[in-house]
N, C-alpha and C positions, 0 to 999 in steps of 0.2 A: 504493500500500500504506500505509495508514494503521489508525491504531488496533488496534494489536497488545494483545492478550489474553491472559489465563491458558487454559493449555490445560482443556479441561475433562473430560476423563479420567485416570485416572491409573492406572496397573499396579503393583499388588502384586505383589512377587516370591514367589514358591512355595517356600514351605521345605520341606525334607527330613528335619524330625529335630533340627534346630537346636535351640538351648536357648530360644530365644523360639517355638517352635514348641507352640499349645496344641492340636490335633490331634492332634499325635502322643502330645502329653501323656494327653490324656482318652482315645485310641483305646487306649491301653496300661493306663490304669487302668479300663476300661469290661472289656478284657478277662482284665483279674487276676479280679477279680470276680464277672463272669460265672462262673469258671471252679472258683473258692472256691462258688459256689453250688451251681453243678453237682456240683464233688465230695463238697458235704456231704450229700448224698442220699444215699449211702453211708453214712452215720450214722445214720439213721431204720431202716436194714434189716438183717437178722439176717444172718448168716451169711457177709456179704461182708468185713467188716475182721478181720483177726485178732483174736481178744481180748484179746493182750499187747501190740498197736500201737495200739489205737483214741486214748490220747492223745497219742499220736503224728501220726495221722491229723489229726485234731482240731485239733492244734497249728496243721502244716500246711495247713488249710485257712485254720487264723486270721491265718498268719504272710502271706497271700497279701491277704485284707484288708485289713491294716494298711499293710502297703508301698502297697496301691492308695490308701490316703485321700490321703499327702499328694501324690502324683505328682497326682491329681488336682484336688485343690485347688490348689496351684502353679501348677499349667498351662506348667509348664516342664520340659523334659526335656533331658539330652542325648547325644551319639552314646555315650559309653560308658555313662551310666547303663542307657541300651535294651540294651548291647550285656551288660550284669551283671543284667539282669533275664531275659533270652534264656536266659543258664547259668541263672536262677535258677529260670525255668521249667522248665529240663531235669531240675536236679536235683531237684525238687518231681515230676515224675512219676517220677523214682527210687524217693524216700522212698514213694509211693503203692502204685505196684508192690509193693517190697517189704514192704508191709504189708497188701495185700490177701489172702484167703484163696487165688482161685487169678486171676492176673493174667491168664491168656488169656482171661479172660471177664469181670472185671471191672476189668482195667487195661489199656483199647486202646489201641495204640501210637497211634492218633488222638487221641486226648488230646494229642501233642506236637504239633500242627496251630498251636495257641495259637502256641506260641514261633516253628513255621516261619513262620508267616504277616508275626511282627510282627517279625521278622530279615530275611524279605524286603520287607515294604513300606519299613521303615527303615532297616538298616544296608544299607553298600557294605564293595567288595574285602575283605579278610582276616578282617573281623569276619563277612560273611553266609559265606565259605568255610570258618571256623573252625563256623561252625551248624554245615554241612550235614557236615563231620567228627566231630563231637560225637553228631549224631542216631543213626547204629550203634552207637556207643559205650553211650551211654545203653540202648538197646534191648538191647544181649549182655547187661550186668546186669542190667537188671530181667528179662528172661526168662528166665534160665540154669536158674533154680529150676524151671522149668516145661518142662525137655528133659532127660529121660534120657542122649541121644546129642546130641555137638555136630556132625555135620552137620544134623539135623534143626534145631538152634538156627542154624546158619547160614544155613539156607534161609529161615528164619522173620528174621530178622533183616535180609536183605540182600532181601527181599520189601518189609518193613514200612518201610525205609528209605531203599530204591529209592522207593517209593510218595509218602514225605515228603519226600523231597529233589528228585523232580521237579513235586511241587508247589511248593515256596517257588521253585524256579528259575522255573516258569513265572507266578507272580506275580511274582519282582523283574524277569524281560523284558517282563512288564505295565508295568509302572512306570517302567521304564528311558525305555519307548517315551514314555508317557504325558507326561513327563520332559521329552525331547528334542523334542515336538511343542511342551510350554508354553513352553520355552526359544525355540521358533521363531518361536512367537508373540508371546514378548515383543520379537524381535528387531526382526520388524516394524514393531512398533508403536511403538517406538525408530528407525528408521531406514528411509532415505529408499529404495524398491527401484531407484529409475533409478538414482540415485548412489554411495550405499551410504553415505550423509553422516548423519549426525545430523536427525533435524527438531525440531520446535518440540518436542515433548513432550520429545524427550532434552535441548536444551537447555535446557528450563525443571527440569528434575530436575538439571543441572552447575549450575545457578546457587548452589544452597546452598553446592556446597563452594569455588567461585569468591570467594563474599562473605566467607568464612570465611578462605580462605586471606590473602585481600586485607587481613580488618580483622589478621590475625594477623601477619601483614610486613610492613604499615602505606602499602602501595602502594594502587594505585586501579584503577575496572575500567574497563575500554573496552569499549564494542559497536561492531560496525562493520555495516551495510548494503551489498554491496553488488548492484549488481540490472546486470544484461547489458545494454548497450546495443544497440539495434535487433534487437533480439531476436525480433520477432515478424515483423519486415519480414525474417529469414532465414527464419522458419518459412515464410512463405508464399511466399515465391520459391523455395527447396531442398526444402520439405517437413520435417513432424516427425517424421521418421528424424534428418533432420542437426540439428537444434535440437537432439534426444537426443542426438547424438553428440556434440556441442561443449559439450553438461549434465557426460557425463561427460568431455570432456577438461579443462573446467574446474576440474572437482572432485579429478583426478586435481593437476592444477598446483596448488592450492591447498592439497591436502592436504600436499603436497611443503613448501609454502613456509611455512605457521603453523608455531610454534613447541608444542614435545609436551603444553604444560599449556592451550594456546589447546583452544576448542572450536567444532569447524566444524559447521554445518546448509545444509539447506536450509530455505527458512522456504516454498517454493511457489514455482510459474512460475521465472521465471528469477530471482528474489532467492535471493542466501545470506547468511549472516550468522557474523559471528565474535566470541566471547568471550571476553576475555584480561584479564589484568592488568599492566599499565604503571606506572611511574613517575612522569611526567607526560604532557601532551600531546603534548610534541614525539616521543618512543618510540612512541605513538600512531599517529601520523601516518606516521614511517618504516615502521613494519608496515604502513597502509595502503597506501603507496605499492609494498611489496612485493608484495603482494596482487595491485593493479592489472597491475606488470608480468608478473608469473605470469599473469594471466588473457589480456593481450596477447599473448604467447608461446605461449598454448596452442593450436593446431592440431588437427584431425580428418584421419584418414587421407585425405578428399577435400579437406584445406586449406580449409576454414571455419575461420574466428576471428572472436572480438569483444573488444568491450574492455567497459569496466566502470566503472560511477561507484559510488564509496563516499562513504559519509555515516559520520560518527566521532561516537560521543558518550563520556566522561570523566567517572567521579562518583568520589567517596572514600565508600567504603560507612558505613554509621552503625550501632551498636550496636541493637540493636531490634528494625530494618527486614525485613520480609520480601520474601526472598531473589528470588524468584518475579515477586511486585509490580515490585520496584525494575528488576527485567530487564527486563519489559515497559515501562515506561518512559523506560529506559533505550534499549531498542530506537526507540521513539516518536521520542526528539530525534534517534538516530542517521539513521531514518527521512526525518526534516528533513530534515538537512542532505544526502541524498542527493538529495532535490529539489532540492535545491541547487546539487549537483553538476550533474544534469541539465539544469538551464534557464540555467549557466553555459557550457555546451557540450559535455556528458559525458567519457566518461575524463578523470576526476580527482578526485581527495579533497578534501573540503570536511568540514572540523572545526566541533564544537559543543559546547565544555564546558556540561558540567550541575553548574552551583553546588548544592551540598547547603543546601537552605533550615536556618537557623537557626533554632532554638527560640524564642519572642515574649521578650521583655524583661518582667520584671516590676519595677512599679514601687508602692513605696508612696504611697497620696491623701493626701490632709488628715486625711481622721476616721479614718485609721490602716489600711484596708483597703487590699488588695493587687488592683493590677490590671495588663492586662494593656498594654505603650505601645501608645499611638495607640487605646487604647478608653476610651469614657465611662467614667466612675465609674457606678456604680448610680444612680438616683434614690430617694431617701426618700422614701414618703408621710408627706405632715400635717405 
């Protein structure tokens, strides 16, 4: 195993509604908009707005545009702002209703679709369950004006609101699912299915906050390699049922023995790897040695075991440095030094500090210019 690499995929996690979330941003000002369009068509046409509301209406249409510019342009929203634009869309078919000449015909309770839709694809618990309480509410007033007798209003009410409230419910178990399947998928693609360990892509996403934590407490990181010895010579004697089994007994014993801030993978075949941060070398080296006898200790229901050579490498992170980079590298020497281990006569930790190269020395020449030690000066022509 040589020449470890940047993973070359990488997963974006899925926002819901987040304040860095510009989907939901532009999805909620796409639908203020649309909706201010829609209702100002009622403006063009006789007979529909009261003639004592029409600035009213008007207003209302306008006050629907304005809020959508900057949510839009922002491209930022979050859980409560969606959750005060939801009432805001409620109360806006309010004011509508009662301002239309006769609401059963020109103020459909569909009109409130806008707010269930963007309550169910965005909000959770008590904010989407306060919608779907709200939506009757909103409907007994605007319609009241429009029923002589209130059984007839409560039949038209609890129809219209039945209707919108098992729509938003069956969009937010759209989404839920939708949700829980991308979650599944990130999971995957994050971790290892035999072991359930970390693999390379997880580990190369912990490395940022490993470098960070490192330069922030002024410790140093360690990689450790270690890869199953005769591993393959169990596969083909027992078969890879029990190579799988002693994958996960291994990982089971290891995960026991690193410490909560260490980060374990598998990096492929029989190699795992661990990321931590250390003190010096010597702390180093006792975790490896932990490691080791955890892996010797580990057994399979049929009594298979192996043991294990680890390769250690040690750097003190540097200001600058990307996070990513340095780990693969990092992994590289640690990589060494497990061949190390191997061709000294496996089970056993073989250490390899990695000196943080120094920045070149600058020095000033003779005619005043600045160069770099151990590099020519320029040559003048003529």
């Amino acid at each position: 195993m040589t020449g470890w690499g940047r993973s070359d995929a990488t997963t974006a996690p899925a926002g819901r509604g987040g304040s860095s979330n510009p989907i939901a941003a532009l999805t909620v000002a796409v639908l203020m908009v649309a909706g201010a369009l829609m209702g100002s068509v009622n403006l063009l046409l006789d007979g529909i707005i009261r003639p004592d509301a029409r600035w009213v209406y008007g207003g209302t249409m306008l006050l629907l545009v304005v809020l959508a510019v900057p949510v839009g342009l922002r491209r930022r929203i979050d859980r409560w702002s969606i959750f005060g634009l939801v009432l805001l869309g409620d109360l806006i078919y309010l004011v509508v209703a009662l301002t239309i000449a006769d609401p059963l015909r020109y103020a459909s309770p569909l009109m409130m679709l806008f707010s269930a839709f963007v309550a169910a694809w965005f909000l959770d618990g008590w904010m989407f369950a306060a919608q779907l309480l709200v939506t009757p509410v909103v409907l007994a007033f605007a319609l009241a004006g429009s029923y002589e007798n209130m059984p007839g209003l409560a039949v038209q009410v609890c129809v219209d609101a039945g209707v919108l409230d098992l729509v938003a419910v069956g969009v937010f178990l759209l989404r839920r699912r939708n949700e829980r399947l991308l979650a599944s998928t990130q999971q995957l693609s994050l971790h290892d299915p035999l072991t359930g360990l970390g693999n390379r892509r997880h580990l190369e996403e912990q490395a940022a906050r490993v470098w960070r934590q490192a330069r922030r407490e002024g410790v140093r990181v360690t990689a450790m390699v270690l890869d199953l010895d005769h591993f393959k010579q169990l596969n083909d004697t027992h078969g890879h049922a029990a190579g799988d089994a002693v994958l996960r007994a291994v990982s089971r014993a290891l995960g026991t023995t690193v410490r909560p801030q260490d980060v374990l993978a598998r990096l492929g075949g029989e190699e795992l790897a661990v990321l931590g941060m250390v003190g010096d070398a010597g702390e180093a080296h006792r975790l490896a040695e932990r490691l080791r006898a955890a892996v010797g200790d580990a057994r399979t229901d049929a009594g298979h075991r192996v043991t294990a050579s680890i390769g250690i490498a040690v750097v003190r992170p540097a200001d600058g440095e990307d996070p990513a980079d340095s780990l693969w590298r990092l992994l590289d020497s640690a990589d060494a030094a497990m061949y190390q281990a191997k061709q000294a006569g496996r089970d056993r930790v073989v250490a390899m500090l990695t000196p943080r190269p120094r920045p070149p020395l600058e020095i000033e020449s003779t005619d005043g210019s600045t160069v770099e030690a151990g590099a020519e000066p320029e040559t003048r022509a003529g």
